[in-house]
Structure formats: C-alpha cells, structure tokens
C-alpha positions as a printed Julia matrix, in Angstrom:
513×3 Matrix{Float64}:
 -18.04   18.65   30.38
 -21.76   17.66   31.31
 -21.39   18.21   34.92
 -19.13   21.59   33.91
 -22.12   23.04   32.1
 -24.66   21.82   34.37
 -23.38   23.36   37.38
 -23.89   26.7    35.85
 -27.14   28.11   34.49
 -25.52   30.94   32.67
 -26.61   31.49   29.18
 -23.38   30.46   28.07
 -23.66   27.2    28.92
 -27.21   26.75   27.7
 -25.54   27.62   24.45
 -22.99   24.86   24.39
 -25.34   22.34   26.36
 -26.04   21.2    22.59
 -22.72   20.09   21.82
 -22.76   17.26   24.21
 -25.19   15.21   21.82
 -22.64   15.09   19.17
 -19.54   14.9    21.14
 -21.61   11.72   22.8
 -22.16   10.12   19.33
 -19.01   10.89   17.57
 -16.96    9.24   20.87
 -19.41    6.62   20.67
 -18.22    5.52   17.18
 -14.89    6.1    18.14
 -14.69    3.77   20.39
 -16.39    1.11   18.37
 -14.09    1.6    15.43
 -11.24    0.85   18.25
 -12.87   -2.18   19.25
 -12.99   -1.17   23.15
 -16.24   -2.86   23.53
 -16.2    -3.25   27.51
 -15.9     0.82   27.18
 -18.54    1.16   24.66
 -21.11   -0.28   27.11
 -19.71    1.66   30.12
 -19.72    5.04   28.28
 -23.15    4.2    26.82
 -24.94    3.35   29.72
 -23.37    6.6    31.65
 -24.48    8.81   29.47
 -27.12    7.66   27.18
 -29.94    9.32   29.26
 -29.23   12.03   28.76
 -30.47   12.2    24.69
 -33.62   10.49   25.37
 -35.93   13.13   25.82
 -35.45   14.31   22.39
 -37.32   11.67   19.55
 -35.01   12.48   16.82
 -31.85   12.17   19.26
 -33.69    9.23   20.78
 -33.45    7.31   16.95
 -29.53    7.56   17.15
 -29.16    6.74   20.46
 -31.36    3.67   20.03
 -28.94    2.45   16.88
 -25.81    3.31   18.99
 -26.98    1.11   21.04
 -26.97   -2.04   18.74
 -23.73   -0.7    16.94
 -20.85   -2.97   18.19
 -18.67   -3.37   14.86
 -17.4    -1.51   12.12
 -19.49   -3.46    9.77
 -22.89   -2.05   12.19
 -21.75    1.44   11.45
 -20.94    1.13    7.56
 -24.28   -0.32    7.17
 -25.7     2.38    9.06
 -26.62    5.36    6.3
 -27.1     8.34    9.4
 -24.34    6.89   11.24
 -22.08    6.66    8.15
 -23.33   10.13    7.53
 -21.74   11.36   10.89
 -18.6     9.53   10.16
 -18.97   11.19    6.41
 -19.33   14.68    7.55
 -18.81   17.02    9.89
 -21.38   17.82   12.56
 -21.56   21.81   13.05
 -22.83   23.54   15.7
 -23.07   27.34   15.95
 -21.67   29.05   18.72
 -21.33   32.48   19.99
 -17.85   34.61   20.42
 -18.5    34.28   24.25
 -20.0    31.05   24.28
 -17.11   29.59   22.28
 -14.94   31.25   24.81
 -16.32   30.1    27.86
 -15.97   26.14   26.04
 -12.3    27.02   25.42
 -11.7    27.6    29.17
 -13.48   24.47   29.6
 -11.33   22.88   27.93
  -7.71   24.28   28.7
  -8.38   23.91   32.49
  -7.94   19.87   32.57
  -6.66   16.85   30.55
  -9.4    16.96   27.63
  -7.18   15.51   24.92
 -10.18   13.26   23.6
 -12.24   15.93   23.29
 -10.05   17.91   21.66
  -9.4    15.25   19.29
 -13.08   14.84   18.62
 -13.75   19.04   18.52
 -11.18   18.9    15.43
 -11.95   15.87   13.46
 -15.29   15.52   13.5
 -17.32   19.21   14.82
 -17.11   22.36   13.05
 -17.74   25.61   15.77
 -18.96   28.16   13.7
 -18.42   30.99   15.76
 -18.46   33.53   12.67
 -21.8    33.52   10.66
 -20.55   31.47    7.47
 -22.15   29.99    4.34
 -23.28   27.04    4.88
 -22.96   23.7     2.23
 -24.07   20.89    1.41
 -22.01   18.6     2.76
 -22.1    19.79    6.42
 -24.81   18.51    8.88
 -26.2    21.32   10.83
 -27.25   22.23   14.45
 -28.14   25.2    16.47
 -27.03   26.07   19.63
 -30.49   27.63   20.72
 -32.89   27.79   18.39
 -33.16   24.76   17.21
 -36.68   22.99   17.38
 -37.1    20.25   19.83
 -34.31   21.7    22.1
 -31.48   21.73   18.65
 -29.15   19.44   17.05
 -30.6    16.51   15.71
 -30.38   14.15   12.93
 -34.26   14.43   11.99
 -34.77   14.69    8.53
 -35.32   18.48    9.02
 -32.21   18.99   10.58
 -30.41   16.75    7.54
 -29.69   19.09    4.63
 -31.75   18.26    1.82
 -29.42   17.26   -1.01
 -28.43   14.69    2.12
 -31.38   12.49    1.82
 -32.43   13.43   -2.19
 -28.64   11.73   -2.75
 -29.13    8.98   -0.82
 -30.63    7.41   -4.15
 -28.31    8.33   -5.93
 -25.88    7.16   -3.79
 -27.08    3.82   -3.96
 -27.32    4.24   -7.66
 -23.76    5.27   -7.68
 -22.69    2.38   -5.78
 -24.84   -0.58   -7.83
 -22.9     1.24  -10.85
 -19.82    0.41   -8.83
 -20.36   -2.93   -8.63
 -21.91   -3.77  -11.92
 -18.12   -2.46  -13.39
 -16.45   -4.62  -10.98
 -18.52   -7.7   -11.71
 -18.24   -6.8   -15.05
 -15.34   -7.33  -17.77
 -12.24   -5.51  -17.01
 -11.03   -2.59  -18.72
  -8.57   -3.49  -21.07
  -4.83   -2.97  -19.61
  -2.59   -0.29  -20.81
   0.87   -2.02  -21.04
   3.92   -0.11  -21.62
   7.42   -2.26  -22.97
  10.71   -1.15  -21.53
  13.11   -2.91  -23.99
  17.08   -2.8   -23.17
  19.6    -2.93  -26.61
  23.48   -3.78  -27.03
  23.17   -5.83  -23.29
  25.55   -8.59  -24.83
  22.81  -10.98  -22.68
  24.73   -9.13  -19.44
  21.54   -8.34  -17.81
  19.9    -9.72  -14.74
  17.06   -8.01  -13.68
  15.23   -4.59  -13.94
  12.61   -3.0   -11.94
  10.57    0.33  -12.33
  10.03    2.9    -9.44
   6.91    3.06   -7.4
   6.72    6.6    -9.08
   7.2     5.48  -12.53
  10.38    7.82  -12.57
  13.14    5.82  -12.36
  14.76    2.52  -13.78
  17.67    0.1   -12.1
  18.96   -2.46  -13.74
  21.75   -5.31  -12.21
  24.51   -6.65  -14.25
  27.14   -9.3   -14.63
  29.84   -7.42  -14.71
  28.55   -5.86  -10.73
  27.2    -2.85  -11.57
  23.92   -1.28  -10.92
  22.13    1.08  -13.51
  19.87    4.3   -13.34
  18.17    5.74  -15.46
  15.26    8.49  -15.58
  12.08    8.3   -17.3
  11.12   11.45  -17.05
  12.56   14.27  -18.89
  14.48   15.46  -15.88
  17.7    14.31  -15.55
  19.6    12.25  -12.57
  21.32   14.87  -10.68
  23.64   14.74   -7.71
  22.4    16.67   -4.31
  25.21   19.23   -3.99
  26.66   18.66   -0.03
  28.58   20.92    1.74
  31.33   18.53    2.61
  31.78   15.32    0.34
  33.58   12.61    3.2
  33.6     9.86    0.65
  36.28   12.04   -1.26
  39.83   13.37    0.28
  41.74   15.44   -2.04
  45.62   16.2    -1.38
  47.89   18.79   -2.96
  48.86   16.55   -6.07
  45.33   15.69   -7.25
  44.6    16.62  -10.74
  41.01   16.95  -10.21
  38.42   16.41  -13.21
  36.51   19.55  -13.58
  34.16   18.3   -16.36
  33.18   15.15  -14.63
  31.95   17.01  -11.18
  30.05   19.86  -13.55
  28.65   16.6   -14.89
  27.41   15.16  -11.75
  25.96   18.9   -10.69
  24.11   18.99  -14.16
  22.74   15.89  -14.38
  22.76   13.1   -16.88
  20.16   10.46  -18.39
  22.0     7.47  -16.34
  24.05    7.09  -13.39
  26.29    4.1   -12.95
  26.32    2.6    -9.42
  29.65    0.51   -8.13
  30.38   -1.75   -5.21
  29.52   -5.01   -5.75
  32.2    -7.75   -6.6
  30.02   -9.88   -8.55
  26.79  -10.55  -10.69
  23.6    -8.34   -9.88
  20.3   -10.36   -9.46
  17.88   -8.24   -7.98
  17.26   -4.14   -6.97
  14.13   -2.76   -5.01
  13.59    0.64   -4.68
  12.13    2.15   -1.38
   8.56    3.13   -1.52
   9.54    6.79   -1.79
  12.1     6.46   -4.22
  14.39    8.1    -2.02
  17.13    4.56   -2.12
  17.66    1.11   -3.69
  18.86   -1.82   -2.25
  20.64   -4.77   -4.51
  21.9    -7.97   -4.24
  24.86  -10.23   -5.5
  26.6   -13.26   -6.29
  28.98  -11.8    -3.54
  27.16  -12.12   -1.18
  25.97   -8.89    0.08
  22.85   -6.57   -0.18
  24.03   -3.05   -0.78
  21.9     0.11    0.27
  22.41    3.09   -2.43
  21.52    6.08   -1.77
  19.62    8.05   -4.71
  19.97   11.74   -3.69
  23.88   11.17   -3.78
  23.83    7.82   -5.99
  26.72    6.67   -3.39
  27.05    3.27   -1.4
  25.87    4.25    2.08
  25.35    0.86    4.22
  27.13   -2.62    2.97
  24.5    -5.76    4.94
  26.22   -9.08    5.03
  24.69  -12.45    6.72
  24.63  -14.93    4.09
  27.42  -17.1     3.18
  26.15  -17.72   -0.33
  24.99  -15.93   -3.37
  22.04  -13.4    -3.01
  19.49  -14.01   -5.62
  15.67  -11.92   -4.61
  15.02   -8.84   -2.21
  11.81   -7.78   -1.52
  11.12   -4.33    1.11
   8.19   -4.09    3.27
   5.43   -1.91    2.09
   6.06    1.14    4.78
   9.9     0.44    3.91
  10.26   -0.59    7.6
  11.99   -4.04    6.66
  13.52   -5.2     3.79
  14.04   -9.35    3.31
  16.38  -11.73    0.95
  16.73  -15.31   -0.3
  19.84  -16.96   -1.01
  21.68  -20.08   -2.16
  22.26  -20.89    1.49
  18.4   -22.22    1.23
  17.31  -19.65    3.52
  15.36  -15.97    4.09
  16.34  -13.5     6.34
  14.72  -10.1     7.41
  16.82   -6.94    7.59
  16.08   -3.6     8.9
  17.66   -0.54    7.17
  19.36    0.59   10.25
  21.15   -2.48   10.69
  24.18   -4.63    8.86
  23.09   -7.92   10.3
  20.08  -10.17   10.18
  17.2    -9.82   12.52
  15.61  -13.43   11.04
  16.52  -16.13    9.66
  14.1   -18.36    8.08
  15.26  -22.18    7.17
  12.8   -24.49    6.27
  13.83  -25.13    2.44
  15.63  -27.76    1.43
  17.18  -26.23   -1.55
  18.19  -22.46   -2.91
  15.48  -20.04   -1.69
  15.03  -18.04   -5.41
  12.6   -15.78   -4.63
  10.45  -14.08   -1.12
   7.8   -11.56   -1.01
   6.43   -9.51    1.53
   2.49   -9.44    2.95
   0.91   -6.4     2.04
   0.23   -6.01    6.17
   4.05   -7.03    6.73
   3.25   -9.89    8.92
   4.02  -12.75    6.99
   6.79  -13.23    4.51
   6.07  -15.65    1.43
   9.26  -17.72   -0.28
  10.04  -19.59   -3.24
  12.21  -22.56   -3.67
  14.29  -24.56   -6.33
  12.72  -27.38   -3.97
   9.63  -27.04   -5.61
   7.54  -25.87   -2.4
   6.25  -22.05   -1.17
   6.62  -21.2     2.55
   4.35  -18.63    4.23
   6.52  -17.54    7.25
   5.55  -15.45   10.15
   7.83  -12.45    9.61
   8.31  -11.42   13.96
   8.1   -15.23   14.54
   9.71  -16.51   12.27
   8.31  -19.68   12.04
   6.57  -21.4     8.89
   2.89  -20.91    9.04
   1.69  -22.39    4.9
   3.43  -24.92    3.11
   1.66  -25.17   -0.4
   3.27  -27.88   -2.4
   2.34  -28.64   -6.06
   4.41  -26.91   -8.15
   6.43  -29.75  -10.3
   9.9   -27.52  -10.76
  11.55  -24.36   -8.92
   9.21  -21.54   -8.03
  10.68  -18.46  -10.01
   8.34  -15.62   -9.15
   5.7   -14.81   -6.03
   3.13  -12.07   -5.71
   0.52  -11.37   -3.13
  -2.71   -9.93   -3.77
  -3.21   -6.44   -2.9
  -6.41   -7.29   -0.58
  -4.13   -9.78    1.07
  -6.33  -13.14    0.23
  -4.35  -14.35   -2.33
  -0.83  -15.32   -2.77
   0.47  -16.58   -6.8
   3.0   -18.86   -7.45
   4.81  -19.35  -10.86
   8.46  -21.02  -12.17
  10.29  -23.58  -14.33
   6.88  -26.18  -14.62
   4.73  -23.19  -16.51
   1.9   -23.04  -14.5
   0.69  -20.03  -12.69
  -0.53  -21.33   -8.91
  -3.19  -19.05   -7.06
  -3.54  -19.8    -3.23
  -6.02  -18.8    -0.72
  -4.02  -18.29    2.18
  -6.6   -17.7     4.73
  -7.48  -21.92    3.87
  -3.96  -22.99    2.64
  -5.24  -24.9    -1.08
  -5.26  -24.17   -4.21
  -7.37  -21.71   -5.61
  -6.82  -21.81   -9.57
  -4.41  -23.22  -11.58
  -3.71  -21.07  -14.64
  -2.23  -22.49  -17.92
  -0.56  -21.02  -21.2
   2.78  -20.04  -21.07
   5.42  -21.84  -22.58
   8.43  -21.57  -20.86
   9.16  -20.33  -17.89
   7.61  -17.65  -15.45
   9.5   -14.82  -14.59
   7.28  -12.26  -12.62
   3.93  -11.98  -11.37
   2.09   -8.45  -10.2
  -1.52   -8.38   -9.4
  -3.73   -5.19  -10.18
  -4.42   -2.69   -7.42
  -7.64   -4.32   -7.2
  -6.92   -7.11   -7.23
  -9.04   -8.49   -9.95
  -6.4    -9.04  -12.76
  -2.6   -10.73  -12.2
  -0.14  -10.56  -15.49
   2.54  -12.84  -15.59
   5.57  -12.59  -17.83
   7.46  -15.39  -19.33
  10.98  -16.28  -20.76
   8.61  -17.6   -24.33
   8.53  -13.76  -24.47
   4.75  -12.95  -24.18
   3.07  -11.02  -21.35
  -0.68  -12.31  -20.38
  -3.35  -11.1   -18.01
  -6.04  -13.14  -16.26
  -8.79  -12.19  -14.43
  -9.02  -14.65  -11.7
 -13.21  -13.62  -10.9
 -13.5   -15.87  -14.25
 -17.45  -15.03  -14.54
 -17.81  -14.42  -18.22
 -14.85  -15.54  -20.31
 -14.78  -18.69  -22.57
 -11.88  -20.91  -22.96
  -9.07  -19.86  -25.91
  -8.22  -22.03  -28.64
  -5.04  -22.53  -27.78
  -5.88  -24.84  -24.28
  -4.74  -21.76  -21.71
  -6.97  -21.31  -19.0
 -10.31  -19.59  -19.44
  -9.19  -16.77  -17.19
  -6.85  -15.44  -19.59
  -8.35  -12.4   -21.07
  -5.12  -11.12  -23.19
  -1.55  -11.99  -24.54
   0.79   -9.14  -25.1
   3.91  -10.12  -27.06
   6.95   -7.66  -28.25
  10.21   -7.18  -29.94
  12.05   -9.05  -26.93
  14.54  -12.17  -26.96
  13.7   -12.11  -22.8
  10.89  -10.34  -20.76
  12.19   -9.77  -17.54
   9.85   -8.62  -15.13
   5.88   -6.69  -15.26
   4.58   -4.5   -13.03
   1.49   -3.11  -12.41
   1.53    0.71  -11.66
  -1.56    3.1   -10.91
  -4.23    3.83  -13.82
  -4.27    0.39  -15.1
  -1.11    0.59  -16.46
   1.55   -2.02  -16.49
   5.04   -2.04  -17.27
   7.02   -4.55  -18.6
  11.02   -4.32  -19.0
  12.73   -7.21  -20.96
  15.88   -7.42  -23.73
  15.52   -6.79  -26.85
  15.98   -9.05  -29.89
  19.26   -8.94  -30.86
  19.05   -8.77  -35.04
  16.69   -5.8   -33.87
  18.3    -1.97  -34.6
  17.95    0.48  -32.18
C-alpha cells in the first residue's frame, strides 16, 4: 500500500497517505498479541521510518518499539486505547474509492482484516463520539492522525482518572469480603431413596435426574413446557395397518408437558451432563454404557460402549468437543460425540475411578479414586502429569477453578483438598463437614468454592482467607457460611451466573409436599 500511494502524487492518494500510520500500529499490535516476535522486528524495522518525522507519531512508534508482550500493551494506556477503540480516519467518496481498488487488485486479506476491526472510514460526514479516536485525512495539524493529546478526544484523557478510580474500586471489592451467595434448594419428594444424581442446565432451564430403576428425568424450570420438535418423518417409529395408535399421547408430546421420561438404559443411573448449549445430555449406568439423548426430540440418538464395568461420573469438555467417564474398571476414557468407541484410555488407578473432571482449557483431565489418590492426566497424551496424594478415603467429588490454578478435592475422609496445580502441593486444607463430600463448584471468579455434603448442609469458603476469623465450631477459617435445608441427602451444588448457586438434594421423608 505505501509504495501503491507513493508512486502516484494524485490528490487521492495524499488523502489516504494518512491511513498508513494506523494500519502500521494496529498490525503492529497484532502481531505482538500473536506472539510472532521474529515478524514484529522485521515489520518494525521496514517500516518504522516512515512515522518519525511526526513528534506525536514519533511517541507511539518509540513505545511500539519496546512492546514485545501482551502484558507491554495492557500496561500501555494509548496503546490500550488503540486496542479499546477504533481509529477513524475521514475519507472522501473518491478517495475511499481509489483505496477500494487498492485493495481488490491483490491478496490484501490482512488489511482487510485490520480496515474492519480496528479503522472506521468515514466517508459520509457523521457525528462524531466519544469513544472514537479521530484523524483527518488532510487537514490535520502536523501532517494528521496522531495520538497527541489534541488529536485524543477530551473525555479520553479527563476519564483516564476515573478510569483508574474505577479500577482501584474494582479491586478494593475483590480484596474485599464477598457478597453474600444467593443459594437456591432444588428438593425431590416421594423418590423412595431411588435417586442417584441430579444436575441443573448451564441455562438454568432444565433439570435431569438418574434413577435406579434406569431411567433418566426432565424437567423444566421455566414456565415453558418440554415439548417435542415436530419432524417430518419419525424413523424411530413404523406403524402397520393393525396399529391402534394413541392419539392423546402424541397431542401430548406436540403440547408439551412439565417432565419427560427418558428410556434406554438397563440399569442404575449415576451421572447426566448436559451439553453447554443445552441442546443434549449424556448419562451413564451400571450397564455399562454412556447414552447420548437428544433434547429437541428427547430420543436415544448414539449408544457409546468401551468399558466392561459399571459407569459411575461423566464430565464434557467446556466447548462440548469431548466428553470423558470413570468406571469400576479403575480407569478414564475420553469420548468424542461423533464416535461409539474410546479415543483414550487412562489407567493409572489402582481402584474404581469415581469421579473425572475436565480443565477449563481442555488439556488436562483431573480423576478421582476409591484408591485414595487424584490424577492430573494429559487429555491428547494421555499420560499422568500430577499425582496429589493425601486424601485418607475415596475421593467423591473434583472441581477445577475457573482461572485454571486450582484444582479441589473432596470424599469419604471430610476434608475439602485445594491444589495448586501449576506446583503440584497442597494449597489449603478446609475442614467442617461431617460426613461425606458430594460436590464441589467454584464461583465464576474464582474466589468462593461451596461444597455439599451427605450431613445435609451446604458451605462456602473463600479460599483468599484475608479477613475472616476462625468459627466456633473448629471448621476452617475460610468458611464464610453454612446453608442447611429440609433434605435427608444433598446431592450436588452448582454455581450458576449472578452469584447464584443451586443446590438439588432429597427431601426429608416425614416432610409433606
């Protein structure tokens, strides 16, 4: 583009000549976000000279020129303003043109790319805001377009205190006490102590619950009801001459209902997920097999089978890319959805594998064992990367940190383990519960973790531990609240946007509904 416009001395390409400073920057930062380094210092030495002439352009193009991480720019206030806002530069209808036929002649994907993320053309006289930085494409003093406080828009730098108010505010919450957590009980009558597990949608819409006697359980939580996608041609249903077909139960299935009642399975249900999107569910069973249900149907769709033994966790990737499972077999094994057979197989344990949990970045896989040990597997590799030892019965319940640092631990011996992965020891030890742990979710934040427990009582911790004193009753000095309710069995808690957690469990039996 340089040597395009400097071969001509038309005034339309005096006009765009000022686009080159930003396109030089924003590619610039591009690049460094991307980690090309080698590039950076080709592309920066190239072209750097020609932005010197101008001081205020010169600034910039003496910080690019230290800027070789992501942490160089985000420390940067004008180059975090670049990456904050688009750059405009105004243009006439010809001149704007003239760059278009620039730019359809040859290859200029990267430019392109840059044109529409980060520079606005304003070819049409428009308002202009606050939030935009400006440039002009010939009038401009000191030859146009630069970052010089005269060229930033006002409320730019008069909020850059504020800004920094605003983010001191930010931090003085988060080193601060925690807002107090909004907990919501799910509690299940009449289950004649028949239920396994239950689990809440990513959406807060939905509910599945497994059974003993095989079957799976939905219901909504919303005021809209479970309703059947009509299709134009149902395969999973031949009808002959002699069928006496049930009119009221298909109206039924086209009107919707509170619950829908999933079959397949030939034996106990331990665990459901639901995909990140709501969209399926996958289960497990004593027979063996992981089933895939679809939820716009509510129909069996794909039937996985690999282990030779009962099927007790599943846990799904966060994109939904993988999905992975634990068995009595004492191993792990990672799935994908388009497949019926195991892609990995991690062995290791030396007893049942009870529970396994993804990374939030879906490279490592973490497991739970009635051996008393958690494994931190590499999920492509498949090889064991942790072992963290230290628990003194089987490990129930896993949860990873949100941020990805931490991974807790929790089962028959009471005690809620925190690990920092990135050294493989023990972080914290938390104590209080009772009996044993059943589930663990951490806050989006990553600040709290609530952990429920077969002596019926939910509590939350805030593993920062800067301010809180020690209870009465000898739990650890992170604990920061005990939520109990109306249940004979919590059975698991999760923590959903907003602060809010959700906790299902069975309700007392001499309790009425």
């Amino acid at each position: 583009l340089r040597n395009f416009l400097s071969d001509s001395d038309s005034q339309y390409s005096r006009e765009v000549m000022p686009l080159l400073y930003p396109l030089f920057v924003y590619l610039h930062l591009d690049m460094v976000q991307n980690g090309l380094k080698s590039a950076v210092d080709s592309f920066y030495s190239r072209f750097h000279g020609m932005f010197l002439q101008n001081a205020s352009q010169k600034d910039i193009i003496d910080q690019l020129q230290t800027t070789l991480t992501l942490q160089d720019i985000l420390s940067n206030f004008k180059l975090r303003t670049f990456l904050d806002n688009k750059y405009v530069v105004s243009l006439q209808e010809d001149s704007y043109n003239y760059l278009l036929r620039y730019l359809q002649s040859d290859n200029n994907t990267v430019l392109c790319k840059v044109l529409t993320l980060h520079i606005h053309l304003d070819v049409q006289p428009v308002k202009r805001t606050d939030y935009q930085l400006y440039a002009s494409g010939s009038t401009a003093r000191n030859g146009g377009n630069s970052l010089e406080p005269p060229d930033v828009p006002t409320s730019i730098l008069q909020n850059e205190a504020a800004l920094s108010m605003l983010q001191d505010s930010i931090k003085r919450v988060k080193d601060g006490p925690p807002s107090l957590t909004t907990i919501c009980f799910y509690a299940f009558y009449n289950t004649e102590q028949l239920l396994n597990t239950a689990e809440i949608s990513a959406d807060s819409k939905l509910l599945a619950a497994g059974f003993d006697n095989s079957c799976v359980k939905i219901w909504s939580l919303r005021s809209r009801k479970l309703q059947v996608e009509p299709t134009r041609v149902d395969v999973s249903r031949i009808r002959l001459a002699c069928d006496v077909l049930d009119e009221e139960e298909e109206e039924d299935d086209y009107m919707g209902t509170e619950m829908k009642i999933l079959r397949g399975h030939s034996g106990p249900v331990y665990s459901t997920r639901f995909l990140s999107d709501s969209s399926g569910l996958i289960s497990c069973s004593e027979d063996m097999t992981i089933r895939y249900w679809n939820l716009s149907s509510f129909t069996n769709t794909v039937l996985y089978h690999g282990h030779a033994y009962p099927v007790w966790d599943l846990d799904i990737s966060p994109c939904s890319l993988f999905f992975a499972s634990s068995s009595h077999d004492r191993t792990a094994r990672l799935w994908s959805f388009d497949r019926t057979y195991p892609l990995r197989i991690y062995a290791g344990h030396l007893a049942d594998v009870d529970c396994v949990k993804f990374h939030p970045n879906s490279n490592y896989l973490a497991t739970g064992s009635t051996d008393k040990t958690v494994r931190l597997w590499s999920t492509q590799q498949g090889t064991s990367v942790r072992l963290f030892t230290g628990h003194r019965g089987p490990v129930m319940s896993l949860a990873f940190s949100p941020n990805g640092k931490y991974l807790a631990s929790a089962g028959e011996d009471q005690k809620l383990k925190l690990w920092d992965l990135a050294s493989g020891t023990l972080y914290k030890e938390l104590r209080g519960h009772t009996d044993n742990i059943t589930s663990l979710t951490f806050s989006p934040d990553s600040s709290l973790i609530a952990s429920a427990s077969m002596d019926n009582s939910v509590r939350v911790w805030d593993i920062r531990n800067t301010y809180c004193n020690a209870p009465a009753d000898g739990s650890s000095s992170e604990l920061i609240g005990v939520y109990t309710g109306q249940l004979s069995n919590v059975l698991s808690a999760q923590f959903m946007a907003c602060n809010l957690l959700l906790v299902t469990g069975i309700a007392q039996e001499n309790q009425e509904h």
